[in-house]
DSSP file (Angstrom, degrees, kcal/mol; ACC not computed):
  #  RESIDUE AA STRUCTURE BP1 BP2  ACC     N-H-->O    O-->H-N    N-H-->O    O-->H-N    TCO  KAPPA ALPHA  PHI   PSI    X-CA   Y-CA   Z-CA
    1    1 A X              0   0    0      0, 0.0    42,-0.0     0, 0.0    43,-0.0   0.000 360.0 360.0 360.0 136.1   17.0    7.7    7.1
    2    2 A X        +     0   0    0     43,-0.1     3,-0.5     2,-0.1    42,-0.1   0.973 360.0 169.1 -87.4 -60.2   14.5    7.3    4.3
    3    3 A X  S    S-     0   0    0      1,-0.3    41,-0.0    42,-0.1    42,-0.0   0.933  83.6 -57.0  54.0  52.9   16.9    8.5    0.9
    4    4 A X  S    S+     0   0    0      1,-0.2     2,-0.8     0, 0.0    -1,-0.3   0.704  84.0 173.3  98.8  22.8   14.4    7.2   -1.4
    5    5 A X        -     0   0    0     -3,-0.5    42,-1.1    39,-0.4     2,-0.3  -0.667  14.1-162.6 -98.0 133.1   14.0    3.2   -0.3
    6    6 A X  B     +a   47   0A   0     -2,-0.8    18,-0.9    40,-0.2    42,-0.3  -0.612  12.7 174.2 -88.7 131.6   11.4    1.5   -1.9
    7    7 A X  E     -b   24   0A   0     40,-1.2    42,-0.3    -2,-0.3     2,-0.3  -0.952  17.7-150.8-130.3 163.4    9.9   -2.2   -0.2
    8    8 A X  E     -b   25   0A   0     16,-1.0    18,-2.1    -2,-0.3     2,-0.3  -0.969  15.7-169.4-123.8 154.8    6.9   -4.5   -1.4
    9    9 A X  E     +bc  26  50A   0     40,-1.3    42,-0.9    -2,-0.3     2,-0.3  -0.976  36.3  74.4-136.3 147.1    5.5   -6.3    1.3
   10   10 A X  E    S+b   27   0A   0     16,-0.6    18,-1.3    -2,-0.3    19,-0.1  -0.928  83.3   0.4 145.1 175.2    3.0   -9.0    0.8
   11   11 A X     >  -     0   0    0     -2,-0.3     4,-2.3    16,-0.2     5,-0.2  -0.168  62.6-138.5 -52.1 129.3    2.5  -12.9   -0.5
   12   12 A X  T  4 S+     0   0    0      1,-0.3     4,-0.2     2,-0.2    -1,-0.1   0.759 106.1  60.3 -82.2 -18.3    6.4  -14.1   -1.5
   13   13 A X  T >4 S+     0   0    0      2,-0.1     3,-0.6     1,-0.1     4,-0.3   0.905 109.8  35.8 -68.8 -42.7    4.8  -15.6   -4.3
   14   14 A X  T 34 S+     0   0    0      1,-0.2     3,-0.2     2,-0.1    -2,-0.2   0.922 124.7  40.9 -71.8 -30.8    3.4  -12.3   -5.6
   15   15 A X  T 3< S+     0   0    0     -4,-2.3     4,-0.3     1,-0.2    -1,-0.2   0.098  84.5  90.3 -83.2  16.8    6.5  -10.0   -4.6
   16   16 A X  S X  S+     0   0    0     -3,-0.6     3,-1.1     1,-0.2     4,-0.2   0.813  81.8  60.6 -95.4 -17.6    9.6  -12.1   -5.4
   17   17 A X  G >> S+     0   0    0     -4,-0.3     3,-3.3     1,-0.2     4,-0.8   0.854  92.4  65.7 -82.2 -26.5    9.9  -10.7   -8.9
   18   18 A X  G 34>S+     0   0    0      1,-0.3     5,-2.0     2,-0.2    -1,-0.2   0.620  83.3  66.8 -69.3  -1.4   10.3   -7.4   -7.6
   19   19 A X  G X45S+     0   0    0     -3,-1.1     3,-1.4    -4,-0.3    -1,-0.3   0.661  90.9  78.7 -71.7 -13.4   13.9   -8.2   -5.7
   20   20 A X  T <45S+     0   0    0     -3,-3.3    -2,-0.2     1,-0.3    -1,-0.2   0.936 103.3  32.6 -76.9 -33.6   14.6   -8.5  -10.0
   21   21 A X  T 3<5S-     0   0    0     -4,-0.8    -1,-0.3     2,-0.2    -2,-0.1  -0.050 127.4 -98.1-140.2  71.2   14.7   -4.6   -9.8
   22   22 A X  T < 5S+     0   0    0     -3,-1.4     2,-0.5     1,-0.2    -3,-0.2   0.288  76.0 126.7  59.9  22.1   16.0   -4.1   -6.7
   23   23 A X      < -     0   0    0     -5,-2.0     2,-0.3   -18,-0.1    -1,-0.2  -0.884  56.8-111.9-118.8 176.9   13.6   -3.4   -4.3
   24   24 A X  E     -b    7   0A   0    -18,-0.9   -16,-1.0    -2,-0.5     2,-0.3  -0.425  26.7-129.7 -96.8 151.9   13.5   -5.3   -1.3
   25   25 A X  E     -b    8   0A   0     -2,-0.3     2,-0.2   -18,-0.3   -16,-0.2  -0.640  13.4-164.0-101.8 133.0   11.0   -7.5   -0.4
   26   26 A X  E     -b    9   0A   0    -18,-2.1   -16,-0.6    -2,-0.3     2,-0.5  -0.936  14.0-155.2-149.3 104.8    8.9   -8.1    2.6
   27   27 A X  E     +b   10   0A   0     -2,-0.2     2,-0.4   -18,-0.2   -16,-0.2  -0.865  21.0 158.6-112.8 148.5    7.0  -11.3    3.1
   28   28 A X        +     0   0    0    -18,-1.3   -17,-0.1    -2,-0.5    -2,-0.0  -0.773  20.3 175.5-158.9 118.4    3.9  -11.7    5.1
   29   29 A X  S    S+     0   0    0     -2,-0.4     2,-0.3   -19,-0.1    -1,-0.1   0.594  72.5  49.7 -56.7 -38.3    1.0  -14.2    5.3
   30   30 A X  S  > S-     0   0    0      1,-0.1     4,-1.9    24,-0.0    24,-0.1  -0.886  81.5-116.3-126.1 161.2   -0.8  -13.0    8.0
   31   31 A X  H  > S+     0   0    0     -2,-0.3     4,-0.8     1,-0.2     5,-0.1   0.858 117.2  51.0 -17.6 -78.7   -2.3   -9.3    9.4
   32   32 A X  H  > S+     0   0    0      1,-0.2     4,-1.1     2,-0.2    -1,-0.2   0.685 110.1  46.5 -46.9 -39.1    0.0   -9.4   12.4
   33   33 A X  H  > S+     0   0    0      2,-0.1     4,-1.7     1,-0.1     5,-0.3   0.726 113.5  53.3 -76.5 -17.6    3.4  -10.1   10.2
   34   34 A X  H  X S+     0   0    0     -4,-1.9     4,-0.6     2,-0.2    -2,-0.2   0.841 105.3  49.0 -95.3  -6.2    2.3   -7.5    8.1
   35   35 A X  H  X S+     0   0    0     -4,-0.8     4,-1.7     2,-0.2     5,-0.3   0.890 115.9  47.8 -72.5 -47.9    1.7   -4.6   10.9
   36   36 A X  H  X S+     0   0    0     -4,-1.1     4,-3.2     1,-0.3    -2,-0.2   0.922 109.8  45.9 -77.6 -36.6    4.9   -5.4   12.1
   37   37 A X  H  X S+     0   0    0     -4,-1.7     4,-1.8     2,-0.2     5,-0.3   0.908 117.9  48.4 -62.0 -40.3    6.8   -5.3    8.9
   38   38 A X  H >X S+     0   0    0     -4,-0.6     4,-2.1    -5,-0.3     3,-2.0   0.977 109.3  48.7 -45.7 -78.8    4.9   -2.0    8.1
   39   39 A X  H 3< S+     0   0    0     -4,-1.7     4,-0.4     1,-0.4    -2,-0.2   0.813 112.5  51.4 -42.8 -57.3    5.6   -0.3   11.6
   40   40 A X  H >< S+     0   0    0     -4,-3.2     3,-0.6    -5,-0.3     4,-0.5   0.870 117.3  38.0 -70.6 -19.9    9.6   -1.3   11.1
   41   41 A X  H XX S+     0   0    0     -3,-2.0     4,-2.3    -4,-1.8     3,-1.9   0.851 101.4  67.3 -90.8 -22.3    9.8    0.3    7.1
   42   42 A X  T 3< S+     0   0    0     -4,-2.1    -1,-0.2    -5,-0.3    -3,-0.1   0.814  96.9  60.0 -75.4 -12.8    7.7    3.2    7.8
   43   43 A X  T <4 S+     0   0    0     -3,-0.6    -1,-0.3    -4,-0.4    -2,-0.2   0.920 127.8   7.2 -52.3 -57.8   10.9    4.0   10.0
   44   44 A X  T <4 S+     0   0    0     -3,-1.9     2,-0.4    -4,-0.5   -39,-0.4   0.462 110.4  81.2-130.2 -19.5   13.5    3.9    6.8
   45   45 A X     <  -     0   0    0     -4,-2.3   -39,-0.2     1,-0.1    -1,-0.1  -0.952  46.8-166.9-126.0 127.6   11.4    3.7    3.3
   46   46 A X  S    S+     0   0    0     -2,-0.4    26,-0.7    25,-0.1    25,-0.5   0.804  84.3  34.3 -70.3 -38.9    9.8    6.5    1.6
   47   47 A X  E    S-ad   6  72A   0    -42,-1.1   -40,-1.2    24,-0.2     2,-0.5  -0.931  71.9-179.4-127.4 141.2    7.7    4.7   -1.0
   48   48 A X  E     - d   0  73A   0     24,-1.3    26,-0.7    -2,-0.5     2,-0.3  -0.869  13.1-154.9-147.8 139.2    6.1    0.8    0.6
   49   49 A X  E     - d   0  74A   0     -2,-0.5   -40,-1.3   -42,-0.3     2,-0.3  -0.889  10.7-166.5-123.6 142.2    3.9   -1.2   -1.9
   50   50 A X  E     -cd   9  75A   0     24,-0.9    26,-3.4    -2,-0.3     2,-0.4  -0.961  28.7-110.7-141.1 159.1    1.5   -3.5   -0.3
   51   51 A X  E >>  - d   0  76A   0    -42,-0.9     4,-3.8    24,-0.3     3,-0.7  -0.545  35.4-125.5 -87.1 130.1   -0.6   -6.4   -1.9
   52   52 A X  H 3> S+     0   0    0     24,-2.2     4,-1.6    -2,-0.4     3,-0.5   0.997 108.7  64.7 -66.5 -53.1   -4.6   -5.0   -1.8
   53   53 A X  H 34 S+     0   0    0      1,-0.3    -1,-0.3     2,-0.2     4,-0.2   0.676 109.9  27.4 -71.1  -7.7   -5.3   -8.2    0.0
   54   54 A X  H <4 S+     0   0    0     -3,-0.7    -1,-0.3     2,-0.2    -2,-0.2   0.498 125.2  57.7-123.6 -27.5   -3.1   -7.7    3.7
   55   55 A X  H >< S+     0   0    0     -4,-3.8     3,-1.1    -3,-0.5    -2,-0.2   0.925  97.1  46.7 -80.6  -4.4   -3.6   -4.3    2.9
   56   56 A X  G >< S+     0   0    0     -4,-1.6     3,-0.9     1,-0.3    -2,-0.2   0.697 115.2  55.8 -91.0 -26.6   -7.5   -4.3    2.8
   57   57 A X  G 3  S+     0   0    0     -5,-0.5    -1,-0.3     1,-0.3    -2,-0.1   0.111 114.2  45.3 -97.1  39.1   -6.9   -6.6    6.7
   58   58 A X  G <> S+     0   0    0     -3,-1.1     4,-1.2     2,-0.1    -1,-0.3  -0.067  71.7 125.8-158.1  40.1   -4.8   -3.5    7.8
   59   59 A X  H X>  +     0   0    0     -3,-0.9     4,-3.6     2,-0.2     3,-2.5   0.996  68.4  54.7 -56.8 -66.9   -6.8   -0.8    6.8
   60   60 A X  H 3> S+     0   0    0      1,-0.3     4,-1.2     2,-0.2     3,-0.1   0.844 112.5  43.7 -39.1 -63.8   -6.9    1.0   10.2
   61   61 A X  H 3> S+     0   0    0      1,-0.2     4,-0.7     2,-0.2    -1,-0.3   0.687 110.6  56.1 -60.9 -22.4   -3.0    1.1   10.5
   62   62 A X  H <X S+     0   0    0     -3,-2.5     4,-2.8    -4,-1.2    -1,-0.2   0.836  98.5  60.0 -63.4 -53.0   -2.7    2.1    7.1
   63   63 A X  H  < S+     0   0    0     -4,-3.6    -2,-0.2    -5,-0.3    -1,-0.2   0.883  98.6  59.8 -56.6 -25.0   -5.1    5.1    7.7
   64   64 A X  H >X S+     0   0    0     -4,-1.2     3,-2.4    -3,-0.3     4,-0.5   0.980 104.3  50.1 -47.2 -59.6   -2.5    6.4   10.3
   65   65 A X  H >< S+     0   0    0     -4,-0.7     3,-1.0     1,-0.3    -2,-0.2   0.832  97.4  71.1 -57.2 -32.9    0.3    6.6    7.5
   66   66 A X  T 3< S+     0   0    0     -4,-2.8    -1,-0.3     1,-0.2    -2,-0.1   0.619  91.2  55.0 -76.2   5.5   -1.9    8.5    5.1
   67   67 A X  T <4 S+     0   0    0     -3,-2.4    -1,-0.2    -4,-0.1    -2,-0.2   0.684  98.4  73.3 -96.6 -21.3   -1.8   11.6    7.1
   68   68 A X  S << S-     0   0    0     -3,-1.0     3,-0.1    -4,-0.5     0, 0.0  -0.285  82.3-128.3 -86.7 176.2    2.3   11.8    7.1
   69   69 A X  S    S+     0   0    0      1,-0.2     3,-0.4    -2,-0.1     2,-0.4   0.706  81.7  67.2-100.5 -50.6    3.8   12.7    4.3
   70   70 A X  S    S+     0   0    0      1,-0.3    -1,-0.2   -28,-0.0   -24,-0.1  -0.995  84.1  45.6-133.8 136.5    6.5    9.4    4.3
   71   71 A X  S    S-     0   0    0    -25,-0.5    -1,-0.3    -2,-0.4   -24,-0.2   0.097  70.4-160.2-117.0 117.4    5.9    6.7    3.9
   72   72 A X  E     -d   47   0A   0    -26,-0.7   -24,-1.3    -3,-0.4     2,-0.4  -0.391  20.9-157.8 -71.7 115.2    3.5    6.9    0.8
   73   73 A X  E     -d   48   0A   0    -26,-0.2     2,-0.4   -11,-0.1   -24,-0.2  -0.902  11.4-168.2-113.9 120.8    1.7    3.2    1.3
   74   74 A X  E     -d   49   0A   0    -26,-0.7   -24,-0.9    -2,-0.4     2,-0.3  -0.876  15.9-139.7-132.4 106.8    0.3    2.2   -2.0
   75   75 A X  E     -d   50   0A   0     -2,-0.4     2,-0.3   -26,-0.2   -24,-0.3  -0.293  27.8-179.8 -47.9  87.4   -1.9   -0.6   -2.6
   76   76 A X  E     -d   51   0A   0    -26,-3.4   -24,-2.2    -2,-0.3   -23,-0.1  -0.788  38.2 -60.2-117.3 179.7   -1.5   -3.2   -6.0
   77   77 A X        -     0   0    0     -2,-0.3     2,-0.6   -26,-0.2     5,-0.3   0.114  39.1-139.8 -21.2 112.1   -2.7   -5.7   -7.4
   78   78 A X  S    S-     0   0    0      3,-1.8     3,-0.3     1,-0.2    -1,-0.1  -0.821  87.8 -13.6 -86.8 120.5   -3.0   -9.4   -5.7
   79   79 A X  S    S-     0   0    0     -2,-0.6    -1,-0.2     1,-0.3     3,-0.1   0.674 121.3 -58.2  79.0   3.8   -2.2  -11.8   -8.1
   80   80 A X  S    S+     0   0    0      1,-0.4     2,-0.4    -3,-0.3    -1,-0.3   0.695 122.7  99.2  88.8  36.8   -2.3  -10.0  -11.0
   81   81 A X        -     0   0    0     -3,-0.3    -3,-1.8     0, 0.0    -1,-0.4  -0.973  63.0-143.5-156.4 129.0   -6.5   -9.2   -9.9
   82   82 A X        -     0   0    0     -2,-0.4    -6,-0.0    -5,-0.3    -5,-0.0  -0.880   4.9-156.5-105.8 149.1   -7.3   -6.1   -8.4
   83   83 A X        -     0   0    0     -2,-0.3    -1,-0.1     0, 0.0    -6,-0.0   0.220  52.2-101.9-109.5  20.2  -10.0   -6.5   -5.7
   84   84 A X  S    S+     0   0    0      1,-0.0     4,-0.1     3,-0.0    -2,-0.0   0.603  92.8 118.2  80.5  23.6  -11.0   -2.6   -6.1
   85   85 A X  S >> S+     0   0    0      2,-0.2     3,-1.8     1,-0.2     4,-0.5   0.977  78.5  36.1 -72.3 -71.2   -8.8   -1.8   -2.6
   86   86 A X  H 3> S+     0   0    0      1,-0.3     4,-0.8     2,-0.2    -1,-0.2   0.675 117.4  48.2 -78.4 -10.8   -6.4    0.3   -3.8
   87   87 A X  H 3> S+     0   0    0      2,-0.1     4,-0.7     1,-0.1    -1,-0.3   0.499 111.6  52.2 -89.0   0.2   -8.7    2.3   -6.6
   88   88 A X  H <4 S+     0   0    0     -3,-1.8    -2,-0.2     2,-0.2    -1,-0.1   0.202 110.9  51.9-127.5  -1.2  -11.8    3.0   -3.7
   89   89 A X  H  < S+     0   0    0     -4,-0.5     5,-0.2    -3,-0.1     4,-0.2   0.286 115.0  42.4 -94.3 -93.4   -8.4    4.5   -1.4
   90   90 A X  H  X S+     0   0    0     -4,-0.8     4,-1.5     1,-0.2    -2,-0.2   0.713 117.5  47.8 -21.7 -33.6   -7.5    6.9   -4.7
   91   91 A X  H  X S+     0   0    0     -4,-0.7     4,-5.7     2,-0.2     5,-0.4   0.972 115.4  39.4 -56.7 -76.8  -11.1    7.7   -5.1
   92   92 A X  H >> S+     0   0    0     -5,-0.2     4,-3.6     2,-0.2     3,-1.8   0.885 112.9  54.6 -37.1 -81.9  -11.8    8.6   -1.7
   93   93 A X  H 3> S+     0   0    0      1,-0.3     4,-1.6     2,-0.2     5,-0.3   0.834 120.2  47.2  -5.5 -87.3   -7.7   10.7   -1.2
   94   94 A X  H >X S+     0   0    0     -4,-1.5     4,-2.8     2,-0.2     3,-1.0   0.858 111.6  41.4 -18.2 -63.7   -9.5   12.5   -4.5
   95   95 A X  H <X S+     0   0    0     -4,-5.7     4,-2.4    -3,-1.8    -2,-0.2   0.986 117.5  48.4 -65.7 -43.5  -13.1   13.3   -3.3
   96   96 A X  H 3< S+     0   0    0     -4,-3.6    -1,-0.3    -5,-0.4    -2,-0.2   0.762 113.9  45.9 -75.8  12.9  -11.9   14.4   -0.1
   97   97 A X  H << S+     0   0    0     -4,-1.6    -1,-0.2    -3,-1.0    -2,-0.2   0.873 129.6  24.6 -99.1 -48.3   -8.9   16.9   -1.7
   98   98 A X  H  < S-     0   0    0     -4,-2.8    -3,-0.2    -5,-0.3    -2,-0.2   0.742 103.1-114.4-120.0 -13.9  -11.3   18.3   -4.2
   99   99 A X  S  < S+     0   0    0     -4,-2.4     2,-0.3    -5,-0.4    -4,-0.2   0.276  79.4  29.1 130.1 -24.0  -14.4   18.0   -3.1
  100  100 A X  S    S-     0   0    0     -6,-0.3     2,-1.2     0, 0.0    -2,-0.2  -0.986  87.5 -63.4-173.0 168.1  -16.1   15.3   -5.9
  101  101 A X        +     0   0    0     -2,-0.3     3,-0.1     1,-0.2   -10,-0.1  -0.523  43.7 158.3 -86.4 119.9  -15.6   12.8   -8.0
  102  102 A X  S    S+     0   0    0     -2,-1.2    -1,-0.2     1,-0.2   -11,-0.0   0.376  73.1  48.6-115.3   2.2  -13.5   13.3  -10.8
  103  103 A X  S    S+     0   0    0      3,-0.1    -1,-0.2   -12,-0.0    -2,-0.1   0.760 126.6  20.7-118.6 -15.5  -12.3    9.5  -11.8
  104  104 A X  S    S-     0   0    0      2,-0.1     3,-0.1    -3,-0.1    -2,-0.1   0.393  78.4-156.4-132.6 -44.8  -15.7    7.5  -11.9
  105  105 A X        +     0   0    0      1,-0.2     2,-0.4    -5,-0.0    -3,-0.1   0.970  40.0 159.9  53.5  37.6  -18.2   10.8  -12.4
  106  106 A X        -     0   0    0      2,-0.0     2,-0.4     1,-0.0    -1,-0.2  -0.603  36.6-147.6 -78.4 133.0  -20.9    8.2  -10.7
  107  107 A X              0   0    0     -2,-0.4    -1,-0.0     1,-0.1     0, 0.0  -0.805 360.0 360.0 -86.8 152.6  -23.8   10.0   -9.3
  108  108 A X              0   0    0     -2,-0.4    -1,-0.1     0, 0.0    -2,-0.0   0.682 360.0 360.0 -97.2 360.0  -25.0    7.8   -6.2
């Protein structure tokens, strides 16, 4: 049962501040700890945060989850540095809902 539980999963140095408001925390170093920690919350938590760098080595399993509704898997920051992961998902989610680009307005 999901009822609104929030995790971040990711480097325990980057996520540990977020047990300060009360959601729970997930660490994983590697690819493989971080599918499997994925695969068990997508079970029970509506909203997952993930660290752009372990998610950028988990893309493919991430692209499953974006087709469901829960659990909305959302990409921040590593380290207080974004490596442009999680804004080049939102772009894309965008282009392909409306059709162009409405956040950059690059031509290629």
């Amino acid at each position: 049962m999901r009822e609104g539980k929030i995790a971040v999963v990711g480097d325990k140095d980057l996520i540990l501040a977020f047990k300060a408001i009360s959601m729970e925390v997930f660490c994983a170093d590697t690819k493989e700890e971080g599918e499997t920690i994925i695969k068990k919350l997508a079970k029970t938590h509506s909203v997952i945060f993930i660290t752009e760098n372990l998610a950028e080595q988990m893309d493919s399993l991430l692209a499953k989850y974006k087709t469901k509704a829960y659990p909305a898997i959302i990409p921040i920051p590593s380290g207080g540095k974004s490596n442009g992961y999680g804004m080049q998902g939102i772009k894309a989610d965008v282009e392909r809902a409306i059709g162009t680009d409405i956040l950059f307005n690059k031509e290629d």
